[in-house]
Structure formats: C-alpha cells, structure tokens
C-alpha positions as CSV (number, residue, x, y, z in Angstrom):
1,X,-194.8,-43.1,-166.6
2,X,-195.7,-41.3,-169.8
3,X,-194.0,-44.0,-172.1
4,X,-196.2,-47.0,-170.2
5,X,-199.5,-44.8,-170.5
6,X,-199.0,-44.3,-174.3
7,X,-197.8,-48.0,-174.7
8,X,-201.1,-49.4,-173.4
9,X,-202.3,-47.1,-175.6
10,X,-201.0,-48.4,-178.6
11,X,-201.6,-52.1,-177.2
12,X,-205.4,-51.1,-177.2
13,X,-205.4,-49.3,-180.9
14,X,-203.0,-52.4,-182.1
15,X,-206.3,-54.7,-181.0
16,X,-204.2,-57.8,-180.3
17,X,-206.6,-60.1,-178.4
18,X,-209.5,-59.0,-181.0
19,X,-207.4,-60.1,-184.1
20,X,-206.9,-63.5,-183.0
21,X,-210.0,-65.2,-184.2
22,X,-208.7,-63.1,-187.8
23,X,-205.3,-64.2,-187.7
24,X,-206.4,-67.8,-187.0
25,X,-208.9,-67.3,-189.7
26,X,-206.5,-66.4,-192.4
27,X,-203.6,-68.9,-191.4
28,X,-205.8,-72.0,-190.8
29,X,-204.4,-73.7,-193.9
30,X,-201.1,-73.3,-193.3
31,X,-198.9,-75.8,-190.7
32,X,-198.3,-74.0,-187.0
33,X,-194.4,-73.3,-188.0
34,X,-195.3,-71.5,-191.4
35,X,-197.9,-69.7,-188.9
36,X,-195.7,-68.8,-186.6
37,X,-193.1,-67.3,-189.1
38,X,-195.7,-65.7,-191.7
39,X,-197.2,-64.1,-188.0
40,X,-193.9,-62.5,-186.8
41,X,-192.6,-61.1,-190.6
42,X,-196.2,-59.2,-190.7
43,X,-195.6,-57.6,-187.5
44,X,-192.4,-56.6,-188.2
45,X,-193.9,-55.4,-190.9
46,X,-196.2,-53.3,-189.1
47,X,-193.7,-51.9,-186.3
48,X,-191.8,-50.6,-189.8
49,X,-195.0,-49.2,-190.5
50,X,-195.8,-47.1,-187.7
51,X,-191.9,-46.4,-186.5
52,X,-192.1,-44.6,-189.9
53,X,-195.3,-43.0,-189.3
54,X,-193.4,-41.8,-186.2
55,X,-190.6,-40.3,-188.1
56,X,-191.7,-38.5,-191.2
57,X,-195.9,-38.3,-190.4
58,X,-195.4,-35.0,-189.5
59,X,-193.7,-33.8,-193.0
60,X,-196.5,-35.6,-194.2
61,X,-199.2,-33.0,-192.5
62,X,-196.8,-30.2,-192.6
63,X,-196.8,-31.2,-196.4
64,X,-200.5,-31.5,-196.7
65,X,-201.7,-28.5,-194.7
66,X,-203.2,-31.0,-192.4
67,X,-203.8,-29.3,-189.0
68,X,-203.2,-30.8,-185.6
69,X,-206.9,-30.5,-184.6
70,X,-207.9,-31.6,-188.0
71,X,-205.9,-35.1,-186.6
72,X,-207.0,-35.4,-183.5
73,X,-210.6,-35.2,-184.3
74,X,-210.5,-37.1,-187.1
75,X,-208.2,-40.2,-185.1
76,X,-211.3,-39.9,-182.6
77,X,-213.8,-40.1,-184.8
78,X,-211.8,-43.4,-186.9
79,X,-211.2,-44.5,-183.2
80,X,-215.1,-44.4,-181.9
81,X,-216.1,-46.4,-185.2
82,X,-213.6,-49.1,-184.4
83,X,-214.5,-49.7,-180.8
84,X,-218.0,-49.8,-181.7
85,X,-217.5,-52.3,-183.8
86,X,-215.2,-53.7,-181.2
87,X,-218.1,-53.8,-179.0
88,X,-220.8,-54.6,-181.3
89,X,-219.4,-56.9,-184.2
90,X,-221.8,-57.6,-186.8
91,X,-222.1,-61.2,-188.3
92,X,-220.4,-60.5,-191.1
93,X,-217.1,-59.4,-189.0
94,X,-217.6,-62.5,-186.9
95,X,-218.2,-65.3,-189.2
96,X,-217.6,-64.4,-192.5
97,X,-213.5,-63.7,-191.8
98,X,-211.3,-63.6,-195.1
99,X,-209.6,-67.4,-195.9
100,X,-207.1,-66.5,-198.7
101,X,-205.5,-69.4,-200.4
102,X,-202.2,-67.6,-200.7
103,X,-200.2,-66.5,-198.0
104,X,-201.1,-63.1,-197.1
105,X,-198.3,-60.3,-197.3
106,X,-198.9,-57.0,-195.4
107,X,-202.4,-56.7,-195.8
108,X,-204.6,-57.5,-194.4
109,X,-202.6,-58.7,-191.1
110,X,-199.9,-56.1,-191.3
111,X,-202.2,-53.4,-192.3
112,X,-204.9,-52.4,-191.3
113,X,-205.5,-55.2,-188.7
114,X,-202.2,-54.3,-186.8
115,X,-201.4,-50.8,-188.0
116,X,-204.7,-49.5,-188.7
117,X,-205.4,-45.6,-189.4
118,X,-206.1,-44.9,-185.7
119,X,-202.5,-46.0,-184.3
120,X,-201.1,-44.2,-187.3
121,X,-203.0,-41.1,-186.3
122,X,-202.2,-41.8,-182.4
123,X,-198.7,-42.2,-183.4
124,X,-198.3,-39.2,-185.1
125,X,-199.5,-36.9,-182.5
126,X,-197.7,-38.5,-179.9
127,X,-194.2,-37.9,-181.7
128,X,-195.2,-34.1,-181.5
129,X,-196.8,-33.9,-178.3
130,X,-195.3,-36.0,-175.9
131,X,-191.6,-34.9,-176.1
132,X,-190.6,-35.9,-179.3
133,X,-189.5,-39.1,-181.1
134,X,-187.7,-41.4,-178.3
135,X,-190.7,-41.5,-176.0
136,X,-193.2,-42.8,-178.9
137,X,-190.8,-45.0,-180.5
138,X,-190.2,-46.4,-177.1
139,X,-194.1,-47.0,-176.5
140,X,-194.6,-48.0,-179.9
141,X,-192.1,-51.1,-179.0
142,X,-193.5,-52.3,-175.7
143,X,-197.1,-52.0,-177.0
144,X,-195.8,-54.4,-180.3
145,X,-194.0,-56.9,-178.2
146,X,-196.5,-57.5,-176.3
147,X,-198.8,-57.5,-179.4
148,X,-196.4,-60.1,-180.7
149,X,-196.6,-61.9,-177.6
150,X,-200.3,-62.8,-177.7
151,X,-200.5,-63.1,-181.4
152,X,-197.8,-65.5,-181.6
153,X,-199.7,-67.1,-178.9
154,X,-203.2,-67.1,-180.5
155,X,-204.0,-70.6,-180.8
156,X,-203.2,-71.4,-177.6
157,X,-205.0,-68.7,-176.1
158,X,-208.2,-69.5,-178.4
159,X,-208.0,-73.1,-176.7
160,X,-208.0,-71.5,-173.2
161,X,-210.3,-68.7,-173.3
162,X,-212.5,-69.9,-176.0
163,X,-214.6,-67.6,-178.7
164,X,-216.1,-66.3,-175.3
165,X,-213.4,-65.1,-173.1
166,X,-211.8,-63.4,-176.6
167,X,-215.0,-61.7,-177.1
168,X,-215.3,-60.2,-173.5
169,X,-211.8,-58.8,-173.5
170,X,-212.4,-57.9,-177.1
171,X,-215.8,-55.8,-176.3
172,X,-213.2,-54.4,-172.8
173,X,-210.5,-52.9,-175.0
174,X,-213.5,-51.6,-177.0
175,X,-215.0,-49.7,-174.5
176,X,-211.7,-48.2,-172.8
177,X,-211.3,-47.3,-176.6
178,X,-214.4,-45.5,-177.0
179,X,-212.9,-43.5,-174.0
180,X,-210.0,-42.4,-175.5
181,X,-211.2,-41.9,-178.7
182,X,-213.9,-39.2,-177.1
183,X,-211.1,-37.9,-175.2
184,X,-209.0,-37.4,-178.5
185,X,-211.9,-36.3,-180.6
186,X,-212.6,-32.9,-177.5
187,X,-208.8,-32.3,-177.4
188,X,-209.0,-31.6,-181.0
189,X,-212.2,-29.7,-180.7
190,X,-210.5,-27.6,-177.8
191,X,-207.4,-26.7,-179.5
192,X,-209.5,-25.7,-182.6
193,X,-211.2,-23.0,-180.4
194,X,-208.2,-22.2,-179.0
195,X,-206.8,-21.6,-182.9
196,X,-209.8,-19.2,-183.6
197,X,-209.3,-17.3,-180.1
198,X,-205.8,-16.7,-181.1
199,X,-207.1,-14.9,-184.6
C-alpha cells in the first residue's frame, strides 16, 4: 500500500499529462519515430536521474550539513510554486514553449521537466523515511512507466482530449499538489520543533 501511495506521488511531481503540450512543442520538427525514440532515451534518462538521487542523496545532505527539515520544507515550498503554476500558467508558459532546432539531450525534457527539484527532494526523503531504498526505487518505477506511458502517448492523447481536457487534468494534479506540498512543507516545520525540544 505504501509503495502505490508514494508511486502516485511521484506520477503527480513527474507532471506527465502537463508536459505534453512541452514535449509536443519541442519535438514538432522531428518525424513521429525519431519522437518516439528521442522521448523514451530522455526518460531513461531521468529514471537514472532520480534512481541515483535515491541511492547516494542522502551522502549528499549528510555531506552538506543539509537537515531533514531543512528538505522537507524547502521540497514544499519548490512544490507549492510548481502547482501554482500548474494551476495558474501564465502566457508565457503556455504559448511561448521552447522549439530548439537540435534535438534536445537531457534538458530540458529529462531535466527539469521530468526530474525536476521537487521529485528529487521527494525522492530523497522517501529513501530515508519510508523503509529504505527498495520501497522508493520500487515507486519511483511504477510512477515512470506510467509517465512513459502517456508521454509516449502524447500526440494521441492531445488529439483526444484536446488543449482543454490536458489543461483541466493539468490544473487537478496541481491542486492535489498544492496538498502535498503543504503537507510536506508542516512535516518539516514539525520535526524542526521537535529538533529544538530535544535541545
């Protein structure tokens, strides 16, 4: 049950149904087979990305001196801004979407778009908090293949949904989003207090 909780909520921080109009955007002048193949090495990409987020994030911190409050507030705070914009997109963010000539190579489709700072954030403290690295890793995969899934899928789906039916869902992930990232942002605020008590 914990492993399909944390999945959907990497499927919601990976924001597949809100990077379609993006990924359509920066592909558009490439033929649908190229598409399909530049589409599936980035997210490959970006499961690499966050499996070793996963694994060695939390050397990274230990390194650092970065706290485990000091990550969950600032994952909720990274989070809130994203589903606002998630709800609110400006017209910049919804017509003015990058159209590289070249084919684009880990950013921006494999990061940030897919594996953005706050499923990196999410990731890490779920490898510490949620019984360790199998459980995460195991979420981390669902949540991408069925990330995959719909991205692989985009065109299609654009045709059958339209601009309108990808915004609504878009602006629905956004608000669960804003959700979780309030609940993150208090966890980290409670466990800070709990640090001082324990002074």
């Amino acid at each position: 049950m914990k492993v399909i909780s944390l999945s959907f909520t990497f499927f919601l921080l990976m924001d597949a149904i809100g990077n379609i109009p993006l990924f359509i955007s920066i592909l558009k002048h490439l033929d649908p087979k190229r598409q399909q193949q530049i589409i599936l090495r980035e997210l490959l990409i970006a499961l690499g990305i966050m499996i070793a987020f996963c694994l060695i994030g939390e050397a990274i911190l230990s390194s650092l001196k970065i706290s485990d409050y000091s990550l969950r507030m600032t994952g909720g705070i990274i989070l809130f801004m994203i589903a606002l914009k998630m709800i609110f997109p400006s017209a910049e963010d919804t017509h003015n979407e990058p159209t590289p000539d070249k084919e684009p190579f880990i950013v921006p489709l494999a990061v940030p778009l897919v594996a953005g700072p706050a499923i990196l954030a999410a990731v890490i403290l779920s490898s510490k908090q949620n019984g360790g690295y199998l459980i995460t890793i195991s979420a981390i995969v669902i949540a991408w293949a069925f990330s995959t899934l719909i991205l692989l899928s985009s065109s299609m789906l654009k045709r059958w949904m339209g601009m309108r039916g990808i915004t609504a869902c878009e602006r629905l992930m956004g608000l669960l989003l804003v959700m979780l990232s309030i609940q993150m942002f208090l966890g980290g605020v409670t466990q800070y207090y709990q640090s001082l008590q324990c002074l």
